[in-house]
PyMOL commands that place a pseudoatom at each C-alpha (Angstrom):
pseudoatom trace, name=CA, resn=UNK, resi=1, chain=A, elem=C, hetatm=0, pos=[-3.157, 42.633, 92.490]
pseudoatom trace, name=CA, resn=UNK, resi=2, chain=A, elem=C, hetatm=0, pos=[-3.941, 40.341, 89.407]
pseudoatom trace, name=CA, resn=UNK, resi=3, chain=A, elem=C, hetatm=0, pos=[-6.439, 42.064, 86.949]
pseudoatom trace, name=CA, resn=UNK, resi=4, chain=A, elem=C, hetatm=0, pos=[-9.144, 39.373, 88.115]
pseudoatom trace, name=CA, resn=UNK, resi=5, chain=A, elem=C, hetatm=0, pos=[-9.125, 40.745, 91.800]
pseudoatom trace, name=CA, resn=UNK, resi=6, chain=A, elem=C, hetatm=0, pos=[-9.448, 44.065, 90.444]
pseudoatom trace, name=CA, resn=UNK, resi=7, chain=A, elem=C, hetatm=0, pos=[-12.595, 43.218, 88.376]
pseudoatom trace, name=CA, resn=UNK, resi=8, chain=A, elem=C, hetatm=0, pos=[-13.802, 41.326, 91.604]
pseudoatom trace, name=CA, resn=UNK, resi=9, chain=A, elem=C, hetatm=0, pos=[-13.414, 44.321, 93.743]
pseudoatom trace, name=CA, resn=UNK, resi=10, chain=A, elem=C, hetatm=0, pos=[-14.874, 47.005, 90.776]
pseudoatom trace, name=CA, resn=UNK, resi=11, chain=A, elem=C, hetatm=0, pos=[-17.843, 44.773, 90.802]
pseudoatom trace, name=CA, resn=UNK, resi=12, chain=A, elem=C, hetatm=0, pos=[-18.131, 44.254, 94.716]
pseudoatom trace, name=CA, resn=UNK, resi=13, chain=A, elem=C, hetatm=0, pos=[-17.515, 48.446, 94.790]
pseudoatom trace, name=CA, resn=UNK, resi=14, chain=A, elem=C, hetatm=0, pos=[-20.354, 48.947, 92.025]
pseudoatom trace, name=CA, resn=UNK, resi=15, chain=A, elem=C, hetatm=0, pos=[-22.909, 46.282, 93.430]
pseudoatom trace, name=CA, resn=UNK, resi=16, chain=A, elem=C, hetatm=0, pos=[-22.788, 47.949, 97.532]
pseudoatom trace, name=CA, resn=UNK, resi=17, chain=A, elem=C, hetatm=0, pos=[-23.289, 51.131, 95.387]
pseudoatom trace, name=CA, resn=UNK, resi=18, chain=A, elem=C, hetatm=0, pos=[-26.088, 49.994, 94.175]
pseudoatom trace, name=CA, resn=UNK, resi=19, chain=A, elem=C, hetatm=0, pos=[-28.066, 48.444, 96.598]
pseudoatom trace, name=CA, resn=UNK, resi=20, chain=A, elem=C, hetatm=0, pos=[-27.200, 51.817, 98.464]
pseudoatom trace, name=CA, resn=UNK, resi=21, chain=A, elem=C, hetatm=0, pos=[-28.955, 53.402, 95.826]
pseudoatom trace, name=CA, resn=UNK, resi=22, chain=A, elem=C, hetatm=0, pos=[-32.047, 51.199, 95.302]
pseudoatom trace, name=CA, resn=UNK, resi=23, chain=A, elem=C, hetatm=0, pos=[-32.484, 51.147, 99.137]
pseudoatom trace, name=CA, resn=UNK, resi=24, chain=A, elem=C, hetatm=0, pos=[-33.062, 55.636, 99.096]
pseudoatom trace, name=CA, resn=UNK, resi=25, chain=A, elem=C, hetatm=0, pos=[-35.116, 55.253, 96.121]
pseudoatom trace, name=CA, resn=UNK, resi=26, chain=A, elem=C, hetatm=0, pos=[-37.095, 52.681, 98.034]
pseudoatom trace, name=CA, resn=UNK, resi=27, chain=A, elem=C, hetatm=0, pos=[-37.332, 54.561, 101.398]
pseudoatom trace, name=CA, resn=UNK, resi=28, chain=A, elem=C, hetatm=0, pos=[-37.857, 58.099, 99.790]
pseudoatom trace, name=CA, resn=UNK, resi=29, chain=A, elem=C, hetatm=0, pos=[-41.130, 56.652, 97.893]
pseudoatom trace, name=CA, resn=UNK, resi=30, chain=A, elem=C, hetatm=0, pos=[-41.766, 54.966, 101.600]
pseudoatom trace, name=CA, resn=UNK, resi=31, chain=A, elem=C, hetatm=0, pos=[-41.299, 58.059, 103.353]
pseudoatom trace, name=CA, resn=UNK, resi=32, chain=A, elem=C, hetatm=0, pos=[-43.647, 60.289, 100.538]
pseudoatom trace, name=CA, resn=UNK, resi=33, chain=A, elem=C, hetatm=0, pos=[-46.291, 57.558, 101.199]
pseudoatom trace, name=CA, resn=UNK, resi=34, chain=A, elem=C, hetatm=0, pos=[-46.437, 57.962, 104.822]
pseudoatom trace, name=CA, resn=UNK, resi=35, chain=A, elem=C, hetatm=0, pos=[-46.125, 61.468, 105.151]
pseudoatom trace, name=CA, resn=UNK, resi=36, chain=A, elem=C, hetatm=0, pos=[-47.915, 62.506, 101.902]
pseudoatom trace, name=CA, resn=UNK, resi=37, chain=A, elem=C, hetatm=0, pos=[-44.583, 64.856, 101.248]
pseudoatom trace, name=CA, resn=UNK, resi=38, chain=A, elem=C, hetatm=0, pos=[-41.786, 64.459, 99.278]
pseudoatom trace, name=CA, resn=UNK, resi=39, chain=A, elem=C, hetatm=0, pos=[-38.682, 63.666, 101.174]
pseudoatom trace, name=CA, resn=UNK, resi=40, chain=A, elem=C, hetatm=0, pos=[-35.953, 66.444, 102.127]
pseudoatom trace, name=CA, resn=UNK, resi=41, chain=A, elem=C, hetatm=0, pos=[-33.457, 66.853, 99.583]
pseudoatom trace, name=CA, resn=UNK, resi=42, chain=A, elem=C, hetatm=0, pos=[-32.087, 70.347, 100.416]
pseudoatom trace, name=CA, resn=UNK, resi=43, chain=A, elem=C, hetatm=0, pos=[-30.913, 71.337, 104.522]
pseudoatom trace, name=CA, resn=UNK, resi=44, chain=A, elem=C, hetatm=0, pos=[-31.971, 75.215, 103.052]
pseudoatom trace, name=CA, resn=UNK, resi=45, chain=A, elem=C, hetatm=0, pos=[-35.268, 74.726, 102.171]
pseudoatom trace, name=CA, resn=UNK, resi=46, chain=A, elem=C, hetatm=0, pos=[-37.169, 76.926, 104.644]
pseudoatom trace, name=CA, resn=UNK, resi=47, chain=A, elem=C, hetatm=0, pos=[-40.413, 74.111, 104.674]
pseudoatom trace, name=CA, resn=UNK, resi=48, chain=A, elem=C, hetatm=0, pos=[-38.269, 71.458, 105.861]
pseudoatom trace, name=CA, resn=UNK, resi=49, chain=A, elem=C, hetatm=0, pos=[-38.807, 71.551, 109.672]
pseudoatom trace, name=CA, resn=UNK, resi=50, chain=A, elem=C, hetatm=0, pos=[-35.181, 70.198, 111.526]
pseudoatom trace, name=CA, resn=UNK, resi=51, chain=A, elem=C, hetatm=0, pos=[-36.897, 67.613, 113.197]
pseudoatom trace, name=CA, resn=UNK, resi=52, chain=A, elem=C, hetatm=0, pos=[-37.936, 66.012, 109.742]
pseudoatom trace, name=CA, resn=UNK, resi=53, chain=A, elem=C, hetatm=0, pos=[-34.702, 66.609, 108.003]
pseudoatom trace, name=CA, resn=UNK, resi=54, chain=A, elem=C, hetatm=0, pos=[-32.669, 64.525, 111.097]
pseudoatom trace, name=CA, resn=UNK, resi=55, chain=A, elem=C, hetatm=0, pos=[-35.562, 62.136, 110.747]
pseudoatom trace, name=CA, resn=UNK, resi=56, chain=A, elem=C, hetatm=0, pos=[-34.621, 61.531, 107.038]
pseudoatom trace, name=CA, resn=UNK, resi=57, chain=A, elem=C, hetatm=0, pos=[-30.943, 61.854, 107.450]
pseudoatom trace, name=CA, resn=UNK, resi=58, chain=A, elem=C, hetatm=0, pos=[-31.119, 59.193, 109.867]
pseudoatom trace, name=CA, resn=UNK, resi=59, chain=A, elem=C, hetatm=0, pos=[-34.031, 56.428, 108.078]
pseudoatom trace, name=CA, resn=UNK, resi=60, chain=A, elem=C, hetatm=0, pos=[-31.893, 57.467, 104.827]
pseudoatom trace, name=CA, resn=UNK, resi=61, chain=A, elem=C, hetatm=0, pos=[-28.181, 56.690, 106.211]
pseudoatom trace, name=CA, resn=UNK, resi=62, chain=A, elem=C, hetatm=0, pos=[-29.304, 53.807, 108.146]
pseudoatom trace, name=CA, resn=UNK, resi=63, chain=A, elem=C, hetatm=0, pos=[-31.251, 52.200, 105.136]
pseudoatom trace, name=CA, resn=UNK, resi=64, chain=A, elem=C, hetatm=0, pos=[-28.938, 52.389, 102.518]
pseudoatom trace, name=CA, resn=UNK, resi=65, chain=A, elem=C, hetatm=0, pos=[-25.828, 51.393, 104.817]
pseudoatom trace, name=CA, resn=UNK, resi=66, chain=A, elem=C, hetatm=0, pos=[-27.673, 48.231, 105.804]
pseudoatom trace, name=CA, resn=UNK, resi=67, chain=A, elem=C, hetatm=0, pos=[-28.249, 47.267, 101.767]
pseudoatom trace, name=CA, resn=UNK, resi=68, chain=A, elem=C, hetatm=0, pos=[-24.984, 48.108, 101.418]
pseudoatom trace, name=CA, resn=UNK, resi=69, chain=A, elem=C, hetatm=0, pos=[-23.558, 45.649, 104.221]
pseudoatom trace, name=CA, resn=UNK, resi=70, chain=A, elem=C, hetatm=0, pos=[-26.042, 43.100, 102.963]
pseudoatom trace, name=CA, resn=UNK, resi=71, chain=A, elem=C, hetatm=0, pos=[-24.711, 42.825, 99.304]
pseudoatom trace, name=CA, resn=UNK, resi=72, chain=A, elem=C, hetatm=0, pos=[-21.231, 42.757, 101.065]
pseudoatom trace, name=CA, resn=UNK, resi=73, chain=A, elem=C, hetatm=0, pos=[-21.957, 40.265, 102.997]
pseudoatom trace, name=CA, resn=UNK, resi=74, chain=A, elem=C, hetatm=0, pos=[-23.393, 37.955, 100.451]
pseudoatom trace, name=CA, resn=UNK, resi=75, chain=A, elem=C, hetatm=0, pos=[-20.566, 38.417, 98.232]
pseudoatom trace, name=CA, resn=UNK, resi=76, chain=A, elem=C, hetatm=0, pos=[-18.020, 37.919, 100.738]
pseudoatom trace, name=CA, resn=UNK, resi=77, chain=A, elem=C, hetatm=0, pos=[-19.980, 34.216, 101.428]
pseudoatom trace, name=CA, resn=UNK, resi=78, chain=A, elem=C, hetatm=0, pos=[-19.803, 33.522, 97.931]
pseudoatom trace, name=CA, resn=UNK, resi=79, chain=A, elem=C, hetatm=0, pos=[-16.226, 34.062, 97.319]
pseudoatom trace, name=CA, resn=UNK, resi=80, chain=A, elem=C, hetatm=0, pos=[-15.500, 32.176, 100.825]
pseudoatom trace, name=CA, resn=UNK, resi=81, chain=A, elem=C, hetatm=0, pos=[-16.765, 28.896, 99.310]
for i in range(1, 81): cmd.bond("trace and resi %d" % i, "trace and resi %d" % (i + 1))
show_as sticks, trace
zoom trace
C-alpha cells in the first residue's frame, strides 16, 4: 500500500468517524428537545426506564451508522471518477 492510499484511507477512517459523531450530538440535542430530558448515557442509572434506554440505543445506532454510510458513500463516488 503506497503512502497516498494510506492517507486516503486515514482520512476516509477519520471523516465516517466524524459524521458518526456529529450525527449523536445532533440526535441527543433532538432527543432532549422532544422529551425535555437529557438523553441516556449510563444503562445503571436507576431513572432511565428500559424502554427509553432501547429507544435511544436504537435512534442513536441507527443515526450515526447512516452518517457514517453517507460520508462513505460520497467518498467512494468521488474517488470512482
Amino acid at each position: 500500500m503506497s503512502s497516498k492510499q494510506l492517507i486516503t484511507n486515514v482520512g476516509i477512517g477519520l471523516a465516517a468517524a466524524s459524521a458518526g459523531i456529529l450525527a449523536r450530538k445532533t440526535l441527543q440535542k433532538s432527543w432532549e428537545k422532544v422529551t425535555n430530558e437529557p438523553a441516556p448515557k449510563d444503562k445503571r442509572n436507576e431513572n432511565t426506564d428500559l424502554k427509553e434506554a432501547v429507544t435511544w440505543a436504537v435512534v442513536s445506532g441507527i443515526g450515526a451508522g447512516l452518517a457514517r454510510m453517507a460520508v462513505q458513500y460520497v467518498i467512494d463516488k468521488r474517488q470512482s471518477k
